[in-house]
C-alpha positions as CSV (number, residue, x, y, z in Angstrom):
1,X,109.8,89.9,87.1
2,X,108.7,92.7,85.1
3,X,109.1,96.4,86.3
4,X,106.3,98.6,85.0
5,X,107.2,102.3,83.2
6,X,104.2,104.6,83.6
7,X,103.5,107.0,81.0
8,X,100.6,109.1,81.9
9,X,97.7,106.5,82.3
10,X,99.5,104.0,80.1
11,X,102.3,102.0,81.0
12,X,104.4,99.7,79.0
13,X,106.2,96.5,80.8
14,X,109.8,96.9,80.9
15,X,112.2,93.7,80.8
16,X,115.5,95.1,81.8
17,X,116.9,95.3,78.5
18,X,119.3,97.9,77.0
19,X,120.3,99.2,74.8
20,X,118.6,98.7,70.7
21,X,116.7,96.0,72.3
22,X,115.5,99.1,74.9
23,X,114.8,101.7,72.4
24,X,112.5,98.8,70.7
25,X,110.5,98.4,73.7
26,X,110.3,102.5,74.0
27,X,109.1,103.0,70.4
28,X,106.7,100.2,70.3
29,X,105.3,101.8,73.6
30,X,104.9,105.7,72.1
31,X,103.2,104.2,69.1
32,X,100.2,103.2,71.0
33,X,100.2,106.4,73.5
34,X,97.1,108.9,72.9
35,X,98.4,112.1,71.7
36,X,95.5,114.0,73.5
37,X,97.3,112.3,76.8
38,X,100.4,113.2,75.9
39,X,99.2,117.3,75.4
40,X,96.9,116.8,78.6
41,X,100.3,115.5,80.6
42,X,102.2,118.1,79.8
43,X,99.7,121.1,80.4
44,X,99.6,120.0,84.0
45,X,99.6,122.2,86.8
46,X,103.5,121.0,87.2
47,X,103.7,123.9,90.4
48,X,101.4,122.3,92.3
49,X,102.3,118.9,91.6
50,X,106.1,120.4,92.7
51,X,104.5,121.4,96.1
52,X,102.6,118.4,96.7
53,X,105.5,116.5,95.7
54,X,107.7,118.2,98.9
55,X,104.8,118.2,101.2
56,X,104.3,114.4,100.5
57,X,108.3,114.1,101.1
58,X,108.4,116.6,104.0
59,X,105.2,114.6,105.7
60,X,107.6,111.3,105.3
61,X,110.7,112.6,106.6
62,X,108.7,114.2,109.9
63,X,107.0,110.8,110.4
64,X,109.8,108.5,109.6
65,X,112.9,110.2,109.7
66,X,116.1,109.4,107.8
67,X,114.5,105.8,107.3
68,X,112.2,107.5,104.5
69,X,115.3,108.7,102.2
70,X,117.1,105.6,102.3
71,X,114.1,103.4,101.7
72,X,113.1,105.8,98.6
73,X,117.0,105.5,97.1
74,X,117.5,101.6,97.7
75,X,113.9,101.7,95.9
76,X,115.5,103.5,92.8
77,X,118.6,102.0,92.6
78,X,116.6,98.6,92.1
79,X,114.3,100.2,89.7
80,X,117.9,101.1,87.7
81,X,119.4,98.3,87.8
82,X,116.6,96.5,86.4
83,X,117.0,98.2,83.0
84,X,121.0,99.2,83.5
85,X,122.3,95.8,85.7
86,X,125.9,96.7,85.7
87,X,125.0,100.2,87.4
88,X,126.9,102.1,88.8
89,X,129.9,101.6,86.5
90,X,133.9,102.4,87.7
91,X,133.4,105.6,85.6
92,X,130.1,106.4,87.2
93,X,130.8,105.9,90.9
94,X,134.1,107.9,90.6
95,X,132.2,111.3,89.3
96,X,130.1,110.6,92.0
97,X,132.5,110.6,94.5
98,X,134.1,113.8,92.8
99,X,130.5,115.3,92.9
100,X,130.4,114.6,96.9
101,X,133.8,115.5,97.6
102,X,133.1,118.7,95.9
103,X,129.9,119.4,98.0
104,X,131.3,118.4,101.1
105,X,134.3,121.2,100.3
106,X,130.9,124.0,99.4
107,X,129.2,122.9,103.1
108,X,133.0,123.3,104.8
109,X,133.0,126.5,103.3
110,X,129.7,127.8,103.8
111,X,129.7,126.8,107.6
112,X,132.5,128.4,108.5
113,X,131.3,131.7,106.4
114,X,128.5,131.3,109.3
115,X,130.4,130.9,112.2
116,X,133.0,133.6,111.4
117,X,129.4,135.8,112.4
């Protein structure tokens, strides 16, 4: 199965390579994108698409609950692992858990800062 990769209004197939074999597929793909696309995607209105973007999100949570965030992350860790299969590495999932551990310690701290009130 073949995942898609959207680029503007175009998008290329992706077959989960990595790697050279990855950043063949990538150039092959940019030589055939429009460069008046490409200056059109980037002058976008990116603030509104921002607050659209966390309406759209906020609308989901309300409606679905914590079902919605779990669905969206199992959706892209699939869509990872089809172009990086052995993710998460060791390496990777241990600076993650550092990275958790360390915002778990900021919440600890910043709730008792608010109950000390």
């Amino acid at each position: 199965m073949q995942a898609i990769q959207n680029h503007g209004d175009l998008a290329a197939p992706h077959d989960g390579r990595s790697g050279p074999a990855a950043q063949h597929v990538a150039t092959a793909t940019m030589r055939h994108m429009d460069p008046a696309s490409i200056r059109a995607f980037a002058a976008r209105d990116w603030d509104s698409f921002a607050a659209a973007k966390r309406a759209y999100w906020a609308d989901r949570y309300r409606r679905e609950g914590l079902r919605a965030t779990v669905d969206a992350s199992r959706a892209l860790l699939a869509e990872v692992r089809l172009m990086r299969p052995e993710y998460p590495t060791e390496d990777e999932r241990r600076a993650d858990l550092v990275g958790h551990v360390r915002l778990r310690t900021l919440l600890d701290r910043a709730a008792h800062a608010f109950a000390r009130r």
